[in-house]
C-alpha positions, 0 to 999 in steps of 0.5 A: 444306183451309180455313184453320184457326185455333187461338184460344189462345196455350197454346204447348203446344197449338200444339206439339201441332198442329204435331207432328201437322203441322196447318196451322193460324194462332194467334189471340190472344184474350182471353175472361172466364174467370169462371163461376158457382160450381158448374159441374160441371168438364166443363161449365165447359170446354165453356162456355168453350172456346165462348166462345174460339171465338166471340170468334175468330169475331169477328176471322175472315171465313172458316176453322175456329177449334179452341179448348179449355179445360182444368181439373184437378178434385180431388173436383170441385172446379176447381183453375185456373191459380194467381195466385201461388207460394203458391197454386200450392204450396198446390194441389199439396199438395192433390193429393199422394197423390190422384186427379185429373181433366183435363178438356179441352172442344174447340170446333170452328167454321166460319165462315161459318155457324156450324157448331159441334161441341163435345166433352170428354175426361177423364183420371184422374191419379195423384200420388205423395206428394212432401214439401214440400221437394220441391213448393217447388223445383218452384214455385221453377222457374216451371212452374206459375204458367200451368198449371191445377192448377199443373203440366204433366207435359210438364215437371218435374211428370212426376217426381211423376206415378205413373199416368194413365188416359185420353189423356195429350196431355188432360193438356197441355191437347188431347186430339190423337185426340179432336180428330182425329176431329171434324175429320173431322166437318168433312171434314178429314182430318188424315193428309193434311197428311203428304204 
């Protein structure tokens, strides 16, 4: 098997590889993040999840790099990390009661020879309405001050959650069964790790 590197520093989504017992090595990278206004969500993770991959590509001479990038979306409109408690309450208040999406692109490339497989998932998530009161203790905890849209419903978050429709491991931040399957686009067969 080619030796496999995660381009982010998400702990979630090495958690992820690791309990589905990829072998693989993290690579920190740092990547402009900024994109024109308007961008359909779906096409703002691929973009960006191609950008961390090539600025992987960069550091490595050899090896599959997976980088991802997740998005909440209310109405299309893209809800990213917060920079502060303020706009995390702020966006949490605007998700009370409401549908959402999680969009996750996935880029997969080799190198050498820049073979490249780019993909999206989407889920839909249903919050309860919770009071203020409520939304001010959960920002209090820090959770959502790295997490698009400011939650994680790994986490505390799980309590405001009523319903998803789609992949819940999107939601984390990487889609396990949809990246299982282009890796072995890749001929990498991912139950053959568990021996």
């Amino acid at each position: 098997m080619p030796d496999i590197y995660l381009a982010s520093s998400s702990p979630r989504r090495k958690e992820l590889l690791d309990r589905i017992k990829l072998p693989h090595q993290v690579l920190n990278i740092e990547v402009n993040e900024t994109l024109l206004p308007g961008i359909p969500p779906a096409e703002q993770v691929l973009t960006l999840s191609r950008r961390k991959a090539a600025a992987a590509a960069e550091k490595l001479d050899a090896g599959i790099i997976i980088a991802a990038d997740t998005v909440v979306a209310l109405d299309e409109v893209v809800l990213g990390k917060p920079r502060n408690a303020a706009e995390a309450l702020d966006m949490l208040e605007k998700l009370q009661g409401k549908v959402h999406a999680v969009f996750s692109g996935i880029t997969l490339l080799e190198i050498p020879g820049n073979r490249l497989l780019s993909d999206y998932e989407r889920t839909e998530v249903f919050m309860r309405r919770a009071g203020r009161a409520e939304l001010e203790r959960y920002v209090a905890t820090g959770e959502p001050m790295d997490k698009a849209g400011a939650y994680g419903i790994q986490g505390l978050a799980a309590v405001f959650v009523t319903e998803i429709k789609g992949c819940y491991y999107n939601v984390v931040g990487l889609p396990v069964s949809k990246l299982v399957m282009m890796l072995e686009e890749f001929d990498i067969d991912v139950t053959a790790c568990w021996g």
